[in-house]
C-alpha positions as CSV (number, residue, x, y, z in Angstrom):
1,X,10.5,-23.2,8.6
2,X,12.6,-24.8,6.0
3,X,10.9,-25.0,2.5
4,X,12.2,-22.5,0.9
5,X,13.9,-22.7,-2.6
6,X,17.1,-21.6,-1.3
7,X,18.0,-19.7,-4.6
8,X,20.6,-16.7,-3.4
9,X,22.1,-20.2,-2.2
10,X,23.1,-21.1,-5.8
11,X,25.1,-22.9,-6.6
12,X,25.0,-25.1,-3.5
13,X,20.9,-25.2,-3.8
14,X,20.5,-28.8,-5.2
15,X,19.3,-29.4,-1.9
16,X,17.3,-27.0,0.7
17,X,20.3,-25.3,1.9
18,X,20.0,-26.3,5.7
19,X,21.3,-29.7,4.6
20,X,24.6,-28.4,3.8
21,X,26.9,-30.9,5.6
22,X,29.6,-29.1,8.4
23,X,32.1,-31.5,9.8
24,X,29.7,-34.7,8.4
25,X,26.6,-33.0,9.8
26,X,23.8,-31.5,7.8
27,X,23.4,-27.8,9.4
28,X,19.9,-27.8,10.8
29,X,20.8,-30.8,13.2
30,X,23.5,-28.2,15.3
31,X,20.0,-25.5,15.8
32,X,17.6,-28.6,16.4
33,X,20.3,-30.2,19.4
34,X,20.0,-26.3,20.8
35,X,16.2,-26.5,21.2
36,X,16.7,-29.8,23.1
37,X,19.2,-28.0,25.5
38,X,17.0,-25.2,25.5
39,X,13.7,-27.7,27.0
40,X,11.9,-28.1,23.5
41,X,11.0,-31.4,23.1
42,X,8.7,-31.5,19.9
43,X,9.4,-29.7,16.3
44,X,7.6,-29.6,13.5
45,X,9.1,-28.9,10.6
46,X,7.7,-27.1,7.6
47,X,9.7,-28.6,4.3
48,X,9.1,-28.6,0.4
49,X,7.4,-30.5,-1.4
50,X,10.6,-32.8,-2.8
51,X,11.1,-33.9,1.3
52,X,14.8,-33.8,1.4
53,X,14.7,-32.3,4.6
54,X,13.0,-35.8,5.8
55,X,14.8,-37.6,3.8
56,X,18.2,-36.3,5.2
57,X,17.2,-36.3,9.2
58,X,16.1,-39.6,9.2
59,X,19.7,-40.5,8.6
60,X,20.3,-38.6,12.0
61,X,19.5,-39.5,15.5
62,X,17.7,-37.1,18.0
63,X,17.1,-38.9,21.3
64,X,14.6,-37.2,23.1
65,X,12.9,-34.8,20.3
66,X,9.6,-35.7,18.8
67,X,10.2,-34.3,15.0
68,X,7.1,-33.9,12.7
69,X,6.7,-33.1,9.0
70,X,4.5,-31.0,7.0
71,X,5.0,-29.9,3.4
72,X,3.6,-26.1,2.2
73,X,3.0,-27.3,-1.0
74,X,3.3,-23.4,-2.5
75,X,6.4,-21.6,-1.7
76,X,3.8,-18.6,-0.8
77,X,6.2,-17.0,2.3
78,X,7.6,-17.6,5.6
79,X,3.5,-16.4,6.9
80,X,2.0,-19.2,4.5
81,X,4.5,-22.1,5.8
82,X,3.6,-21.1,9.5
83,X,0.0,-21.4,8.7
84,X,0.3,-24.4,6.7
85,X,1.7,-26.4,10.2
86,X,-1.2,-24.4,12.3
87,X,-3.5,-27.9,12.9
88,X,-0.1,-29.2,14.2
89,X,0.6,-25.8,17.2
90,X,-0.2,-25.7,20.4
91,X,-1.4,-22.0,22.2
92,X,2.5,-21.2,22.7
93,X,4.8,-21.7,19.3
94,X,8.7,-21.1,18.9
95,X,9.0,-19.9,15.5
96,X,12.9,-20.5,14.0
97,X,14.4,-20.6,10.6
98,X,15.5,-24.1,9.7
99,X,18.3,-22.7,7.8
100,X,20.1,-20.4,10.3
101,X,21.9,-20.9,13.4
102,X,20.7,-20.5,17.0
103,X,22.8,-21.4,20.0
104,X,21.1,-22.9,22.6
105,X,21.5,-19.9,24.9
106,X,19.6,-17.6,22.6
107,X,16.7,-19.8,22.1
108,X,16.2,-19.9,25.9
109,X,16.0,-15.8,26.0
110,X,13.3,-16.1,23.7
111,X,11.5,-18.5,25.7
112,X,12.0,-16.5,29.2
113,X,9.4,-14.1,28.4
114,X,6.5,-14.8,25.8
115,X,5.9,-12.6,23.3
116,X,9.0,-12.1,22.0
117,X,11.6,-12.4,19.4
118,X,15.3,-12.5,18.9
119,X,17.1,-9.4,17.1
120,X,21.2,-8.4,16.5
121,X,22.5,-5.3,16.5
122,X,24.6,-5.1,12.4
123,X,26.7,-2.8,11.1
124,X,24.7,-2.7,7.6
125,X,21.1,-3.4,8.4
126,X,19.7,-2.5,5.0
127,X,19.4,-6.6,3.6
128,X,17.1,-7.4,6.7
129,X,13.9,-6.6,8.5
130,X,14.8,-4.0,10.7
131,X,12.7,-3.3,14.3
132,X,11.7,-0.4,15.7
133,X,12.4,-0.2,19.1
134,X,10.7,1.6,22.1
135,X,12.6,0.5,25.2
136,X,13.1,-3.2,25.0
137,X,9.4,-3.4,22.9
138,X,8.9,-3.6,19.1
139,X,7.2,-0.9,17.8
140,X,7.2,-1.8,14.1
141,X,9.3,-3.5,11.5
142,X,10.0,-2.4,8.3
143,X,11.4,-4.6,5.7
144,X,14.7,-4.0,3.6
145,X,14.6,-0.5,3.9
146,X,17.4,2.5,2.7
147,X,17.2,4.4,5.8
148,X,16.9,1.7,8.1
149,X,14.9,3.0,11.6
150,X,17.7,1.4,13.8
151,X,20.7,-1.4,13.4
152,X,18.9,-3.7,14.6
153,X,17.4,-6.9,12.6
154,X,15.3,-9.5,12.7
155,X,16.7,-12.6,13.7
156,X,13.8,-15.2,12.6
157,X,13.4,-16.6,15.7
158,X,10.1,-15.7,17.0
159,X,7.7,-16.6,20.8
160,X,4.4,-16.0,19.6
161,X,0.9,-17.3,19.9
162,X,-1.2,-19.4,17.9
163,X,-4.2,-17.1,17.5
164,X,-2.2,-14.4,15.8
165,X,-3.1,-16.9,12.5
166,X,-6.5,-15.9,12.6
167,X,-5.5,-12.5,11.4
168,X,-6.2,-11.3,7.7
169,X,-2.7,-10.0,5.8
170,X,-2.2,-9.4,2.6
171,X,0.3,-10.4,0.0
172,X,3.8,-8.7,-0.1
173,X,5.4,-6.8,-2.9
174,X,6.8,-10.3,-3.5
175,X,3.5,-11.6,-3.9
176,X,4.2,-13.5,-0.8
177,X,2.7,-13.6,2.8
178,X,5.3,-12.7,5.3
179,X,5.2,-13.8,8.7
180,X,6.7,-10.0,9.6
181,X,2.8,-9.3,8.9
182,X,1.9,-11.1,11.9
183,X,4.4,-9.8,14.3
184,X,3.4,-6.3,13.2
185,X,-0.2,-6.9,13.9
186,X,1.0,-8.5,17.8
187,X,3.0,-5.8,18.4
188,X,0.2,-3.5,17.9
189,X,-2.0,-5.4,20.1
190,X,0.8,-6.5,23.1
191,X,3.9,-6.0,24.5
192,X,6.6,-7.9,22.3
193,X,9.9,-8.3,23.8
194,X,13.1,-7.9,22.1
195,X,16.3,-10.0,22.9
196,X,19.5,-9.3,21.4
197,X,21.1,-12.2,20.0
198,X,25.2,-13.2,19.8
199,X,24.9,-16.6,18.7
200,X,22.3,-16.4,15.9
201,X,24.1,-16.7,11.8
202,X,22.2,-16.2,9.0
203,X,22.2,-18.3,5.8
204,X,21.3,-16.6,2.7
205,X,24.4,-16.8,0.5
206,X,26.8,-19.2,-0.1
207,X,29.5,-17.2,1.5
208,X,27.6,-17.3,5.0
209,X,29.0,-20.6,5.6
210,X,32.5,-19.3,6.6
211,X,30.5,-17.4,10.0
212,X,28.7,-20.7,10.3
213,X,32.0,-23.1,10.1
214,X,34.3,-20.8,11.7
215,X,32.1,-20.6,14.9
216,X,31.8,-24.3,14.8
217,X,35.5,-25.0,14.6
218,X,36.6,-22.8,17.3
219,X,34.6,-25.5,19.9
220,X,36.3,-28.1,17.9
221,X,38.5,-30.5,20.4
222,X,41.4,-32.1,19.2
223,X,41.1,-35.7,18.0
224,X,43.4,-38.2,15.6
225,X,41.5,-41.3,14.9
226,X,43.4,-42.1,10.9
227,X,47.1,-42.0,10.7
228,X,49.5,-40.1,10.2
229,X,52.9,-41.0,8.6
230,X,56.1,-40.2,9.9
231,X,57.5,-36.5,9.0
232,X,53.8,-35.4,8.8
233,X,53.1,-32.7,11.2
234,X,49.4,-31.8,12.8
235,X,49.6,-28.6,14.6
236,X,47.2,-26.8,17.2
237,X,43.4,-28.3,17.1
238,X,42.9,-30.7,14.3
239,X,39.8,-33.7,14.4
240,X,41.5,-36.6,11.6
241,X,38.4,-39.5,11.1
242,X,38.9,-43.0,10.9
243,X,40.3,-44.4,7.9
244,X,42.1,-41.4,6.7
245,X,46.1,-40.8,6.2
246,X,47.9,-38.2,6.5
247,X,50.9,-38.9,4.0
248,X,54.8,-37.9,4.9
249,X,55.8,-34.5,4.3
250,X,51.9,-32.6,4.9
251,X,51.8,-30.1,7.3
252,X,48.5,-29.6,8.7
253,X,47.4,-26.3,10.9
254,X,44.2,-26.4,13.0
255,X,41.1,-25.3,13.5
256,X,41.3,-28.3,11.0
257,X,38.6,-31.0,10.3
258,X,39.1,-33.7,8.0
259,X,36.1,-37.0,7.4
260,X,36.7,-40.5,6.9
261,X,38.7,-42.1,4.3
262,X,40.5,-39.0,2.8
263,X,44.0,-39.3,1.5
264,X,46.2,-35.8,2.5
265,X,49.5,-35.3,0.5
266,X,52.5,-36.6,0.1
267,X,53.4,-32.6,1.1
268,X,50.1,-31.2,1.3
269,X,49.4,-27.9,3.6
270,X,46.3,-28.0,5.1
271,X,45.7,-24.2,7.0
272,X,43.2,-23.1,9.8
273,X,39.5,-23.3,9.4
274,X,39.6,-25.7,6.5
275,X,37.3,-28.4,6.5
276,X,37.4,-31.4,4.5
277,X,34.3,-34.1,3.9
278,X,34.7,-37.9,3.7
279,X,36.4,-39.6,1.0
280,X,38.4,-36.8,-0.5
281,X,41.9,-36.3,-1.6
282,X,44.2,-33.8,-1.8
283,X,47.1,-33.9,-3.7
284,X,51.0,-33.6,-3.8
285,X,52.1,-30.0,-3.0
286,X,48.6,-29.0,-2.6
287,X,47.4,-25.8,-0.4
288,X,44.1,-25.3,1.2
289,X,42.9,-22.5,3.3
290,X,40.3,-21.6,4.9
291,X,38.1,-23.6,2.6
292,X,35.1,-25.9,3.0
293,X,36.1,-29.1,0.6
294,X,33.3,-31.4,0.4
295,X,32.6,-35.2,-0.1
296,X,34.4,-37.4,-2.8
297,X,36.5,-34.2,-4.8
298,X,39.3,-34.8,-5.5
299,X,42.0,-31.8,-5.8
300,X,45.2,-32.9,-7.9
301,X,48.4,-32.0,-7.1
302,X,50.3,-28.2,-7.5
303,X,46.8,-26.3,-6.5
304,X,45.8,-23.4,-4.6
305,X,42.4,-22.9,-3.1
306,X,41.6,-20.1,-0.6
307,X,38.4,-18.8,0.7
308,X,36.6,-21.3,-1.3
309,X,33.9,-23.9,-1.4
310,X,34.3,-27.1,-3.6
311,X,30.8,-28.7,-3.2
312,X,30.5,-32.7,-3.7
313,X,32.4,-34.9,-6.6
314,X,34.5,-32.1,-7.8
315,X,37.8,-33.1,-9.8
316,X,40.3,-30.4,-10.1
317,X,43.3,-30.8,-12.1
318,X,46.9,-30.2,-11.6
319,X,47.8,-26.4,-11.0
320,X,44.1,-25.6,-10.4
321,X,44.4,-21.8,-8.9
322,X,41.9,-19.6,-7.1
323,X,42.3,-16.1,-6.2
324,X,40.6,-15.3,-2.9
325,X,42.3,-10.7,-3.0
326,X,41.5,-8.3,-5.3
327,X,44.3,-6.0,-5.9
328,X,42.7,-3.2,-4.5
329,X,41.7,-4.7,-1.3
330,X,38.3,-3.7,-1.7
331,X,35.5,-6.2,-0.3
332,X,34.8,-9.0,-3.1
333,X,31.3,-8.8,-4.8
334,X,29.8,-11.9,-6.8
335,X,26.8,-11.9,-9.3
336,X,23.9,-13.4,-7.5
337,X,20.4,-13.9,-10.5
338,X,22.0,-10.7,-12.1
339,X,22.9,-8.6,-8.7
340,X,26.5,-8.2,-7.9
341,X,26.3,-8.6,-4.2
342,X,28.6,-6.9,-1.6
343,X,29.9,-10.3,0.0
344,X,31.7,-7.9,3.3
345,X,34.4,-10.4,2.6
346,X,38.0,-9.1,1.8
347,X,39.1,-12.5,0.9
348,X,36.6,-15.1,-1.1
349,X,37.8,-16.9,-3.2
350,X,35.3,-19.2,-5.3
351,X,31.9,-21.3,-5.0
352,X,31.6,-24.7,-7.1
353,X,28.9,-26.8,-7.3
354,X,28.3,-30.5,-7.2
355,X,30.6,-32.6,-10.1
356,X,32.6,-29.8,-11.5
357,X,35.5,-30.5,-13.4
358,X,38.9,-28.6,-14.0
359,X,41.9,-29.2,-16.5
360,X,45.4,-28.7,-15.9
361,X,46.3,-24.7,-15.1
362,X,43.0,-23.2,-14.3
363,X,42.6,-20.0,-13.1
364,X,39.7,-19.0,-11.3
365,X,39.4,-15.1,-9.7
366,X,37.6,-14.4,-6.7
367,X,33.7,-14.4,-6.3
368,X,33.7,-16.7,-9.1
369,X,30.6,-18.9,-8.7
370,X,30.2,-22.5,-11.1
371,X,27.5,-24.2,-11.5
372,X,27.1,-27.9,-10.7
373,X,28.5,-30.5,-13.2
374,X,30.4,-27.6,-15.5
375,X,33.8,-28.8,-17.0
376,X,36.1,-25.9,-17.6
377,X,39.2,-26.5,-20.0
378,X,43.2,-26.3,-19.2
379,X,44.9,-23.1,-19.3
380,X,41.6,-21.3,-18.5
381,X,41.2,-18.2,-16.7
382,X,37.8,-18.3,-14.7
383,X,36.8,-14.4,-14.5
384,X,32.9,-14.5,-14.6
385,X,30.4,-16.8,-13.4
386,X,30.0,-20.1,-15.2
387,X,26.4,-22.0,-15.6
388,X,25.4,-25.1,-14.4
389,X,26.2,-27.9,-17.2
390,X,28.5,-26.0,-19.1
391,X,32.0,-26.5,-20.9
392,X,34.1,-23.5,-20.7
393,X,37.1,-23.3,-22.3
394,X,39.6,-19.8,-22.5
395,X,41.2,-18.8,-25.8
396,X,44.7,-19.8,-25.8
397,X,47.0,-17.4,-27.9
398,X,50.1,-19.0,-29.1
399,X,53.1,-17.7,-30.7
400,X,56.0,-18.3,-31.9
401,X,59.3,-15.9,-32.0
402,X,61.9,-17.2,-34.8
403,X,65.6,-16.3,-34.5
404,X,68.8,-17.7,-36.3
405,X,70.8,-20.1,-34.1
């Protein structure tokens, strides 16, 4: 299921949000190579309208999986794209979100024992469906509740039959048909078997990416296919592409992945778990961390990012800073379509979309989120979140102090 609009996504949602690119490779290709090792051999896959999801996994290769289209024309719920692929099902159907991640070893518990579906045990369960258990059976599921019935959510990933689409539900309070609907009405009629999940990472914000990447980094293996001048340094696991240099004097710590053809320094520091896209560069006494930097930007020289995500053809100038702590340590929240949203992250630092453009010394504080294509001035501090297409510039204050020489 991947046609969603992908709007808590923003503003990274030019595309459906499973295309996000991870080490060069759009996110839904890592779950759709686990249901190949986990025996699947044919998906269908529910997209938009606008077909980027075809458009974007035709690029990619998947030997041995039999991949099928079908566009719910209406975004009218997870229970409305399921139905909209029904001609397409067979008796037996693995239901998945196209936008999260499933390791292969997950999706096989799910198909050991049919029904079933995949839950994790949280610390805050009160942004998900929640189950309610009765042994290793679900009972019920209640959705987004305050007093959640247990810690354990749904996962999305569901081992259900076809005929459940002949039942009758009604709209939700989002005027949408859930597919929760279903699984409610199945677990009044059978048996449906829990499994508790490890490898299973939601997407819903932008933020979710650093689970996501961080798990992918750690099975990184080493590789250095560009090159690297002399008094560079690559520490500890670090993947360099073809056609990229590593100038003198940059110091580079792994987990690191950098794409093809980027330029790195003269005295860059590149830190664990960052993750650089083709044809970037980074600048002269520039320092990344933990940061997803994506294709074409460009980050000039004397800049800090932490924490952060640069989407596509970004230019930041010279002494571009972002703040990932607030001073009092407290988890950093960012405005989400006029919700300040607990991101559980004590360092974030900033989200900025597609073509975004800074001037010299610009400040930007954490859970900062710009729009795609905004320009923001020099000398700006960045404290609030900026729309797409916008020029923002910060007031300046001069002054001038005269004294007898």
């Amino acid at each position: 299921m991947a046609a969603g609009r992908s709007t808590r996504f923003w503003p990274l949602n030019e595309k459906h949000k499973s295309l996000f690119r991870i080490m060069g490779r759009p996110l839904i290709s890592f779950s759709l190579e686990n249901l190949k090792r986990a025996g699947i051999k044919e998906v269908i896959i529910v997209q938009s309208p606008n077909k980027d999801i075809e458009r974007e996994l035709k690029k990619e290769k998947f030997p041995g999986l039999k991949i099928k289209y079908v566009v719910q024309k209406v975004p009218l719920g997870t229970g409305h794209a399921l139905k909209t692929a029904q001609a397409y099902l067979k008796e037996r159907v693995l239901v998945i979100n196209g936008d999260d991640y499933y390791g292969a070893g997950e999706i096989k518990k799910v198909l050991s024992h049919f029904p079933s579906m995949l839950v994790k045990e949280v610390k805050a369960p009160f942004a998900f469906g929640v189950i309610v258990p009765e042994k290793k059976y679900v009972r019920d599921i209640t959705e987004k509740s305050k007093n959640p019935p247990s810690n354990l959510v749904n996962a999305g990933c569901y081992f259900i039959p076809k005929s459940i689409l002949r039942e009758k539900i009604k709209e939700s309070s989002r005027r949408e048909y859930e597919i929760t609907d279903y699984l409610r009405l199945l677990a009044k009629k059978e048996k449906l078997v829990f499994f508790k999940a490890k490898e299973w990472f939601p997407l819903s914000f932008s933020w979710d990416l650093f689970v996501i990447k961080e798990f992918l980094m750690l099975r990184l293996k080493k590789g250095i296919k560009g090159r690297v001048e002399k008094n560079a340094q690559i520490k500890g696991t670090v993947f360099i592409q073809e056609g990229t240099v590593i100038k003198s004097g940059s110091y580079i710590e792994g987990p690191v992945y950098i794409g093809k053809n980027c330029q790195i320094g003269p005295n860059a520091y590149i830190r664990p778990f960052s993750l650089i896209e083709d044809n970037c560069r980074i600048g002269q006494a520039t320092e990344i961390k933990n940061s997803i930097i994506c294709s074409h930007t460009k980050i000039a020289h004397l800049s800090y990012l932490a924490g952060s995500i640069v989407c596509g053809d970004c230019n930041l100038g010279a002494g571009t800073i972002v703040a990932n702590l607030r001073f009092d340590q407290q988890n950093v929240k960012a405005l989400i379509k006029g919700e300040r949203i607990d991101t559980q992250r004590k360092k974030f630092g900033a989200v900025l979309g597609r073509g975004v453009q800074t001037g010299i010394n610009v400040s930007i504080m954490p859970g900062v989120l710009i729009g795609k294509g905004a320009i923001i001035g020099p000398q700006t501090l960045v404290n609030e979140n900026i729309e797409e297409d916008t020029i923002f510039y910060g007031k300046a204050i001069n002054s001038k102090i005269k004294r007898k020489i």
